[in-house]
C-alpha positions, 0 to 999 in steps of 0.5 A, a space after each residue: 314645453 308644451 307636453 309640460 303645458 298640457 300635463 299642467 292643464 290636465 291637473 288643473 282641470 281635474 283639479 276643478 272637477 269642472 267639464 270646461 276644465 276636463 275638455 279644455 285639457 283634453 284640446 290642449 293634449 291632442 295638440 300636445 301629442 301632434 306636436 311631441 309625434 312631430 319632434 319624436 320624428 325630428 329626433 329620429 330624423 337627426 339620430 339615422 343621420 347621426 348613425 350614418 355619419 359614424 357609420 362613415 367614420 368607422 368605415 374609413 377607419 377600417 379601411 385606414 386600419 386595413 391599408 396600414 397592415 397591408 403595408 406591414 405586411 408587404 414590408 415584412 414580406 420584403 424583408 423576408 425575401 431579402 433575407 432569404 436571398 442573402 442565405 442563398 447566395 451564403 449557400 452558393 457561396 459556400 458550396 463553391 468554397 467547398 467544390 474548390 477544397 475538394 478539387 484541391 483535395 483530389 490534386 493533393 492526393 494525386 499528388 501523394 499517390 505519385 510520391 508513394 509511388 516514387 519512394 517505393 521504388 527509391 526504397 526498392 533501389 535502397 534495398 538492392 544497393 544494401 544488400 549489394 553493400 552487404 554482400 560486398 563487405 561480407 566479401 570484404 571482411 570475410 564474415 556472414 552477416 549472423 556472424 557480424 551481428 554476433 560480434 555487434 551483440 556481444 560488443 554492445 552488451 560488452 558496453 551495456 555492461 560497463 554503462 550498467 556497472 558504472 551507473 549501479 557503482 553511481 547510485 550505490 554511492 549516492 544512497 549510501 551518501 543520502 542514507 547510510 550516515 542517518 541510518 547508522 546514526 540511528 542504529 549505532 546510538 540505538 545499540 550502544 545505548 543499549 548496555 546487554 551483556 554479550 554472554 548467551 544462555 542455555 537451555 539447562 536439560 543436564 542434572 548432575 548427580 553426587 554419585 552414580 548411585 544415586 541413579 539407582 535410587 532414581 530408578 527406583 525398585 522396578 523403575 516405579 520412582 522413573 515412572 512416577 516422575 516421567 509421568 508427572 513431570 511429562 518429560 523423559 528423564 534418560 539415566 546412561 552411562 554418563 557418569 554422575 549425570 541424567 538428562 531430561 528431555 522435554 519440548 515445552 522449556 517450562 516443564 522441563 524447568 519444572 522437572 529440573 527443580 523438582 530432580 535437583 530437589 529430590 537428589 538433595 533430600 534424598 527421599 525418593 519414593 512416588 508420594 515426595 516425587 509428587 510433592 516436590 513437583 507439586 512444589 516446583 510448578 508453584 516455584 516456577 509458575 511464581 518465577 514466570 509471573 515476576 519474570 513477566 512483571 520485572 520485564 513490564 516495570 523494566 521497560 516502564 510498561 503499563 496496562 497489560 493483561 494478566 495473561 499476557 504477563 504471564 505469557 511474557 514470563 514464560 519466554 525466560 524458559 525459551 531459547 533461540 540459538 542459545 539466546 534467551 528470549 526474554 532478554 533479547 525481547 527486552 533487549 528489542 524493546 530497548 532498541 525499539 524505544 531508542 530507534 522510535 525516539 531518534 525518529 520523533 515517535 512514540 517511544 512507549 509504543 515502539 518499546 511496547 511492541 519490541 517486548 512482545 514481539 516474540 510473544 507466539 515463541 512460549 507457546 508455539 510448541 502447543 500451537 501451529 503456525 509461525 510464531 510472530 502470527 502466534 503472538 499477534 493473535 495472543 495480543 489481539 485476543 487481550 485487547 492490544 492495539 492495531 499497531 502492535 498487533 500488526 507490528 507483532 506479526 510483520 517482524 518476520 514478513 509473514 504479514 505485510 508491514 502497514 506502519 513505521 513502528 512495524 519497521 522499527 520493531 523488525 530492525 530492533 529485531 536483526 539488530 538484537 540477533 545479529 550483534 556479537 555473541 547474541 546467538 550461537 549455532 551448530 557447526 554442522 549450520 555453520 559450516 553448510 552457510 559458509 559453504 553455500 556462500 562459497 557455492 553461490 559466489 562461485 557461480 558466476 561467470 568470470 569468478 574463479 575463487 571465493 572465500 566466505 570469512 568473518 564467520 560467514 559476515 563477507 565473501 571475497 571473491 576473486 575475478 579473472 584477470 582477462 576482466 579487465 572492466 571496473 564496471 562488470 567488477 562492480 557488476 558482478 559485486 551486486 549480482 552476488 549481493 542480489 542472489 545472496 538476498 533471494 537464496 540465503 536466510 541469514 542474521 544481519 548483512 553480509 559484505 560482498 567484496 570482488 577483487 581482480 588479481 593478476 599474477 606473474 610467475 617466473 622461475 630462475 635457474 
């Protein structure tokens, strides 16, 4: 207030512009300055005791703030001791429980060791008293021991075989009561569906002539006309002492047709000189070559087939040339194809497929006289090259195991495929193959002990066979029955099934006098 005082008075004397004025102001300002000196002092004064009041405050603070995290820290301490004498009287604990398992553990295994060392030597004594025994009943039976064991062989495989029969002879029953009725539902329906006629063809390689003249005139003057033929037909035409007959002798079936027509043609005529010879073939191949193109294409619309390469039809034609034990092969192909499409429509499949598959089965037979290998991979290969699916191809070259079967429909065409060459009169075969399977049969039944007769009969479908009667045991007849039926399986190639049937005979013979 004062200092405000004398600012005032400082203005109004230079206001005045007056000396009085600029002195009086100059007065009142010193004693303004003392008295603003003194009251700087006082708040000096007031701002150290202040100061030291605060600094008193903080200080106690300080020390409050301090004692408090001392006491904390004291407190976790403690609990940090506890704590670890806790863990180590846990660990005291412990190893205590574990000196005393072990003190057990070391008197168990004393224990053990004693016991061990008591049965080995109660087995010590065992042993002794055995062979005693042993010694004694050998004493008592009169026999060694190699000798008991033997008889205890032979007894237990005495009995091993009966069990062994009587099972075989139980399982046998209950496939044939699980299988058989579906099986032969299947198959019987397949077949008699299957209307064919039971006479087989042959392969015609006999021209029958008018007169034996005529033989002379296909000779021809210095064996030119023989020539001529032989070289454009590609057989060989064999002129003997058979009367009115000349034989033509080829592997490939299509030119040995061809030759027959082209022969048969020119016996008829009459004119046979090189230039007709060579017209008449000419003329032959193109017949013969029309007739496997509708062979082929009667055996597609015959089975309702479509879709097939030109070449394969072809293919197909050229199996009506080919035989297989008398058996034409485009019949019994179409015969397979019937088979195949009943079997697959008994079993809920695709007929189309299955009947597809049967027809060009033996596809690889029309030309596996110019290509080696086994005909069903022949065909397969064939198929394969035109474009026919996987499961053909694959039905075609597993029908006779030469590839492994990979899905029903090749199963299917193999069992269309026996059931088609093992029907009555499909097939024919030499005598001399004939009697060697009958006798082989024989042979094989014979083999095994116990069997003293065998007869194969039926055409070589069952064996009988014979057992001695000092076998007294239905189990080892039956035994014996399945061994020969295995060993059949694994050493015979053979059409169909074979029945093998033991019996067991006993005679008595007395005379009177």
């Amino acid at each position: 207030m004062n200092f405000l005082t004398a600012m005032i008075a400082i203005v109004v004397g230079i206001a005045a512009g007056t000396g009085a004025g600029f002195l009086l102001s100059k007065t009142l300002g010193a004693r303004n300055l003392e008295s603003a000196k003194a009251q700087a002092r006082n708040i000096l004064r007031e701002a150290q005791v202040s100061a030291e009041h605060m600094k008193r405050e903080k200080l106690t603070e300080a020390k409050e703030e301090i004692f408090r995290l001392r006491q904390e820290i004291e407190k976790e301490g403690k609990e940090r001791r506890n704590e670890l004498q806790r863990a180590e009287r846990r660990l005291e604990q412990k190893e205590e429980n574990l000196d005393r398992k072990l003190d057990r553990v070391n008197h168990r295994e004393e224990e053990l060791k004693g016991r061990q060392e008591e049965l080995e030597a109660r087995l010590l004594d065992v042993e002794e008293t055995k062979r005693k025994q042993m010694e004694r009943l050998e004493e008592i039976a009169g026999m060694t021991r190699e000798t008991a064991r033997d008889l205890l062989l032979r007894q237990t495989e005495e009995d091993a075989q009966h069990i062994l029969g009587l099972r075989l002879k139980e399982l046998e029953e209950k496939a044939k009561r699980e299988a058989e009725r579906k099986a032969r539902e299947i198959i019987v329906t397949a077949v008699q569906r299957c209307a064919v006629e039971h006479t087989s063809e042959a392969a015609v390689s006999v021209v029958h002539l008018p007169s034996d003249e005529m033989k002379g005139r296909i000779i021809g003057r210095e064996g030119r006309n023989i020539r001529t033929f032989e070289t454009l037909a590609g057989v060989d035409l064999i002129v003997d002492d058979t009367p009115e007959a000349v034989t033509l002798s080829s592997f490939d079936p299509v030119r040995r047709e061809i030759a027959r027509l082209s022969l048969e043609r020119l016996v008829t005529d009459g004119r046979i000189h090189p230039a007709r010879i060579e017209e008449l073939i000419e003329k032959a191949t193109r017949d013969v070559e029309e007739q496997i193109v509708e062979a082929g294409e009667s055996a597609l619309l015959e089975t309702g087939i479509k879709n097939m390469h030109s070449e394969l039809v072809h293919t197909l034609g050229q199996l009506k040339f080919r035989f297989s034990y008398g058996q034409n092969a485009l019949q019994h192909s179409l015969e397979v194809a019937y088979i195949s499409g009943m079997i697959a429509a008994e079993l809920g499949l695709d007929e189309e497929i299955a009947r597809r598959a049967g027809l060009l089965h033996d596809l690889g037979k029309a030309v596996d006289h110019q290509i080696e290998g086994p005909h069903a991979l022949i065909g397969a290969d064939l198929a394969r090259r035109y474009n026919e699916s996987p499961e053909i191809v694959n039905a075609i070259a597993s029908h006779h195991e030469d590839q492994e079967a990979k899905s029903i429909y090749d199963v299917i065409v193999a069992a269309a495929d026996a059931v088609s060459a093992s029907r009555p009169g499909a097939r024919r075969e030499s005598l001399d193959a004939y009697v060697k399977r009958l006798e082989k049969l024989e042979e094989l039944a014979k083999g095994f002990n116990g069997v003293s007769k065998a007869y194969a009969i039926q055409a070589g479908r069952e064996v009988r066979v014979v057992v001695s009667p000092n076998i007294s045991d239905d189990g080892v007849v039956h035994k014996i029955a399945f061994d020969i039926a295995r060993k059949i399986e694994e050493e015979m190639k053979y059409p169909g099934q074979i029945k093998v049937t033991v019996t067991r005979e006993t005679r008595a013979t007395e005379y009177a006098k």
